[in-house]
N, C-alpha and C positions, 0 to 999 in steps of 0.2 A: 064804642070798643071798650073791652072791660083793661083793665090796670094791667099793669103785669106783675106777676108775682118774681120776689125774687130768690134763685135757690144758689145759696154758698158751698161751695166744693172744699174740701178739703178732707183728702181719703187715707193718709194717716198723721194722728195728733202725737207727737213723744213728746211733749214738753223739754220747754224751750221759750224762747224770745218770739219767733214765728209764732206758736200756740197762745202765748201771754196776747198777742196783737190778735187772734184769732177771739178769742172769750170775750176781750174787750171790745174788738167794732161788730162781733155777729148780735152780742146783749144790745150793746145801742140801736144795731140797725132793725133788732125784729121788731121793738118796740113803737119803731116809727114805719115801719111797710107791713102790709096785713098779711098773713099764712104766709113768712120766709122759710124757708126748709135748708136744714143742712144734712149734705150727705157727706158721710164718712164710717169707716171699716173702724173706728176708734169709740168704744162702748165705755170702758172705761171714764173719760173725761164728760155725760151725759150732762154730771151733772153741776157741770159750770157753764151750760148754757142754760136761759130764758126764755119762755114765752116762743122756743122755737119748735120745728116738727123736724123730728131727728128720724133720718132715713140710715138707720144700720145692721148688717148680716144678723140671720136667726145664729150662726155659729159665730166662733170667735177666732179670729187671728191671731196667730201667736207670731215669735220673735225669729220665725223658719218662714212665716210669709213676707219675702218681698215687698220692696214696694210697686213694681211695678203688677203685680197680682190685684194688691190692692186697686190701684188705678184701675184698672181693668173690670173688678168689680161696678166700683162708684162709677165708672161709664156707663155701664149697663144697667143701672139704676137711673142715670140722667136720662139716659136713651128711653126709658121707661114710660119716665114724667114726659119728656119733648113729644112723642109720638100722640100725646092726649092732644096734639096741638093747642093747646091753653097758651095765652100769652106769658116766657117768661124771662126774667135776664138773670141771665149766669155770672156767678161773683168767685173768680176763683180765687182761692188762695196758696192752692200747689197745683202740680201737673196741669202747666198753664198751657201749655202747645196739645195735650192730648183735646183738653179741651176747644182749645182752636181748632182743630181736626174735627171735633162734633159740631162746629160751626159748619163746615162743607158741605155735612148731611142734612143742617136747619139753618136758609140761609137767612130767612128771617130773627134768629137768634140771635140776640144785643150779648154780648164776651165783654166783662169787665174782667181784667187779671191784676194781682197783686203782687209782683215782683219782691224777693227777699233777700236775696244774696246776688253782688254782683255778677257781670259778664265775666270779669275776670276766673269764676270756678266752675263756669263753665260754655264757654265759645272758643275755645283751645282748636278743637276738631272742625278741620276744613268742611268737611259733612253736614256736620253737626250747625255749623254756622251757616250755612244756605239753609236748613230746614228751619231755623229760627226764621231768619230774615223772610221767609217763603211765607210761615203760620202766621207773623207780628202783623201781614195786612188783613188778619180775619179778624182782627182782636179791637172789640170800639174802644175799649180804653185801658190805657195800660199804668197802673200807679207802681212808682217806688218810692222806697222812704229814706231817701236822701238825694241830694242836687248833684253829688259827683256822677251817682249813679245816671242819672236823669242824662248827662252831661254823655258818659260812655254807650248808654243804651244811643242816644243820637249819631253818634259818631260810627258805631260798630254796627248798627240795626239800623239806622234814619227813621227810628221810632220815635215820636213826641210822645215823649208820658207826662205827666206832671207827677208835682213830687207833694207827698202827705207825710207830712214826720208821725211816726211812733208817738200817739198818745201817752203820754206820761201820767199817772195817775200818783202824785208826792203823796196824797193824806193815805193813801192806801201802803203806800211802801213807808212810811215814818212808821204808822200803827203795827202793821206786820214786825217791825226793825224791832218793836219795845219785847215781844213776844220773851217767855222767860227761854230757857235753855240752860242744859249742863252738859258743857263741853271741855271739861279737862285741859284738853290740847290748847288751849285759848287762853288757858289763866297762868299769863304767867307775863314782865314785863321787858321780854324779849320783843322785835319787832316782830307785829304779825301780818303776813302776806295772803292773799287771798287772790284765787282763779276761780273762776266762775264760765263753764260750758261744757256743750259734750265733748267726749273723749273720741274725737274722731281726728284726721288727718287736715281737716280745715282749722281747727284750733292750736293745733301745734303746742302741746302742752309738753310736751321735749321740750324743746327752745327755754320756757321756764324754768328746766329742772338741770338744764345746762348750766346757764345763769345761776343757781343755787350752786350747784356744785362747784363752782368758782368763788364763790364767799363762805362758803359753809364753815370755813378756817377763821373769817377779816371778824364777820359780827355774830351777835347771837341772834336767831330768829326762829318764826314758827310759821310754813308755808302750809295752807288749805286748799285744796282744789275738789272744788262742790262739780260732778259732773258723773253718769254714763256712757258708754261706750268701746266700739269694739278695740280701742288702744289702750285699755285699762291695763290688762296682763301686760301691754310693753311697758307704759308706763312705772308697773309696780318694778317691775325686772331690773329699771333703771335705777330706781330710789335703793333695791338691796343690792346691787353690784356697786354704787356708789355711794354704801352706807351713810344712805340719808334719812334712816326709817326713824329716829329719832326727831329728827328736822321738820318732815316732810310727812301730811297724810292724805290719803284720797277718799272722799265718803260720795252716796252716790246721788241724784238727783234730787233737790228737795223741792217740793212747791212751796216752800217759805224760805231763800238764800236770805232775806234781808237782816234776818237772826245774828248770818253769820258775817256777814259782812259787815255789820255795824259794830259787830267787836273786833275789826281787824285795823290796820292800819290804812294800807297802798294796796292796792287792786293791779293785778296784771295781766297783760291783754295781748294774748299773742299768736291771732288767728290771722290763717294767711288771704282771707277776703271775706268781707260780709257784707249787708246792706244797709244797716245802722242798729250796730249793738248795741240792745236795750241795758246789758248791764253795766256799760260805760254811765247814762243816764241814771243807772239807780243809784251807782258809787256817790255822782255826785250830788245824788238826791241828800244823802245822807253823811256827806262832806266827808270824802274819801280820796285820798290823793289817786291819782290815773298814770301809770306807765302802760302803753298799748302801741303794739306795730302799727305802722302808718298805712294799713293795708287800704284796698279798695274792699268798700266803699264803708265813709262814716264815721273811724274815729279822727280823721283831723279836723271833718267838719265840727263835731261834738265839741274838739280839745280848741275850738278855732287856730288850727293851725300851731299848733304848741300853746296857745296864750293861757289854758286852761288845764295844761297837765304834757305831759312827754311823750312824743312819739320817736319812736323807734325802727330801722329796717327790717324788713323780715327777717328772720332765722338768725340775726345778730345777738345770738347770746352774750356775746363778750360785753356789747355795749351794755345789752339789759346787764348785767352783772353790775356795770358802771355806773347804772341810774339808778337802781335800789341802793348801793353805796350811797352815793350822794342824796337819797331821801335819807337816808337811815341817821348822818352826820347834820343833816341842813333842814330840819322839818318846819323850823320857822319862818325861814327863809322862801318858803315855797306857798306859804299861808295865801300869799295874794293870789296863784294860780292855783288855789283851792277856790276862793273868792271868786275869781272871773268867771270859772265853770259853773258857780251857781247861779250865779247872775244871769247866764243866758239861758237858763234853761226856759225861759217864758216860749221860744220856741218851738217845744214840746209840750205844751199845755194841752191838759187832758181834753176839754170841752170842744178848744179852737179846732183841732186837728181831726175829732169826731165830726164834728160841723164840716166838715170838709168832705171826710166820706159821704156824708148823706147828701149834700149838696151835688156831690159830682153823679150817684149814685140816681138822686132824683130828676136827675136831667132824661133818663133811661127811661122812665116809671109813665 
């Protein structure tokens, strides 16, 4: 019986923490399985992949196509390859139940899916959570990248996933971090704040601007928030009704944050759920203090539970307001839970964590 080849899903790329994990396990895994194919409606990012066979649209999709359009493309492109009956396993890394649905039609077809953001943003809908629970028995393996998660997906699904942290790659993020930059807004020896994600409603970058707006008066400071997204125009609305434009700027997604974030102070995290935020991990790649909402899933495992930096409740602005005072007053004071967060990052080591993908991966093969 010939090998099976394996084809990675993921049908659109916007950069982000998800796509960073996406560049890094697709380059490691082509290299070690022969002809991997990724499909995705996403042209633009070609070419941070390797050694792969990239299946994407003769046209281009723009910022009017959905995602579920997309989806629906990259199906009919799977659909395409599975009908050749060739042996293959499917690796997804988005639209993981559509894909479980093309398991129904190939029932010989091995479903690896890679979970990203907790249950919590979304198993809300009675509905919606029976057709999870319904698709999770097509699925042969299911990873996510952290234990809480692992933990919720059992309890809410009675799925056994196992759990793969977020390769961490430090020499890659130090080197980017030295990268030159002229950035005005930066140079100056006010405390500098920094948010790092997209501008959407799971980040909650209100909450942070809340929080400034309650000290904008106590200390002097300089908040960043590196991100795209459709709450950009709310967001700006808020910084000029609460003339903070001085304070406060928004610049838009960069594939190099590590620039900016190595010339800030405190890093602020205040999405209302994810699966393990990689820029929690880079903060303290580059020994950056962490205030982040305690949301599911990720950052208390990251902070081990406060021992490594601050966590916070949701949408507590008042508090965050609280807890950049007291970095801004105590910086020394807080050195050791600088310390502890670096210390555990062995964790997340680049090599260990790839080894794992392909190990689990090769069980399939």
């Amino acid at each position: 019986m010939k090998k099976k080849r394996l084809i990675i899903f993921m049908p659109s790329i916007e950069g982000g923490g998800v796509e960073k994990n996406l560049f890094i396990i697709s380059n490691y895994l082509a290299i070690r399985f022969d002809k991997t194919i990724l499909i995705t409606t996403s042209r633009k990012f070609n070419n941070k992949f390797n050694n792969l066979k990239i299946i994407n649209p003769n046209f281009k999709f723009n910022n009017n196509h959905g995602r579920k359009l997309r989806y629906f493309y990259c199906l009919f492109e799977l659909f395409k390859l599975l009908i050749k009956k060739e042996n293959f396993i499917l690796f997804a890394f988005q639209a993981n139940l559509y894909c479980a649905l093309m398991g129904l039609f190939f029932p010989n077809l091995k479903i690896i899916t890679r979970s990203n953001s907790a249950p919590f943003g979304w198993s809300k809908n009675f509905l919606k959570k029976l057709i999870f629970k319904i698709l999770f028995k097509r699925i042969n393996l299911v990873i996510v990248n952290s234990e809480q998660f692992k933990k919720d997906l059992k309890k809410e699904f009675k799925v056994n996933a196992i759990c793969i942290y977020n390769p961490l790659n430090l020499k890659e993020i130090k080197k980017k971090s030295k990268e030159r930059i002229h950035f005005e807004f930066f140079n100056t020896k006010d405390l500098k704040i920094i948010n790092i994600g997209r501008l959407v409603d799971q980040k909650d970058q209100l909450t942070f601007l809340k929080a400034l707006n309650l000290i904008k008066e106590k200390i002097k400071f300089r908040a960043l928030i590196i991100g795209s997204g459709i709450k950009k125009s709310c967001l700006q609305e808020y910084i000029m009704q609460h003339k903070l434009n001085s304070k406060v700027k928004i610049i838009n997604f960069k594939t190099n944050p590590y620039k900016y974030l190595s010339r800030s102070n405190l890093l602020v995290h205040t999405a209302i759920f994810e699966g393990l935020p990689n820029v929690l991990l880079e903060a303290i790649s580059l020994n950056k203090y962490i205030i982040s909402t305690n949301c599911s899933t990720g950052p208390s495992e990251i902070l081990s539970n406060g021992k490594g930096g601050d966590l916070i409740k949701l949408y507590d602005f008042k508090e965050l307001a609280k807890k950049i005072l007291f970095y801004n007053f105590n910086q020394r004071k807080l050195i050791k839970k600088k310390k502890f967060a670096y210390k555990n990052l062995y964790r997340f080591d680049y090599e260990l964590n790839l080894k794992k993908y392909y190990f689990e991966i090769k069980k399939f093969i």
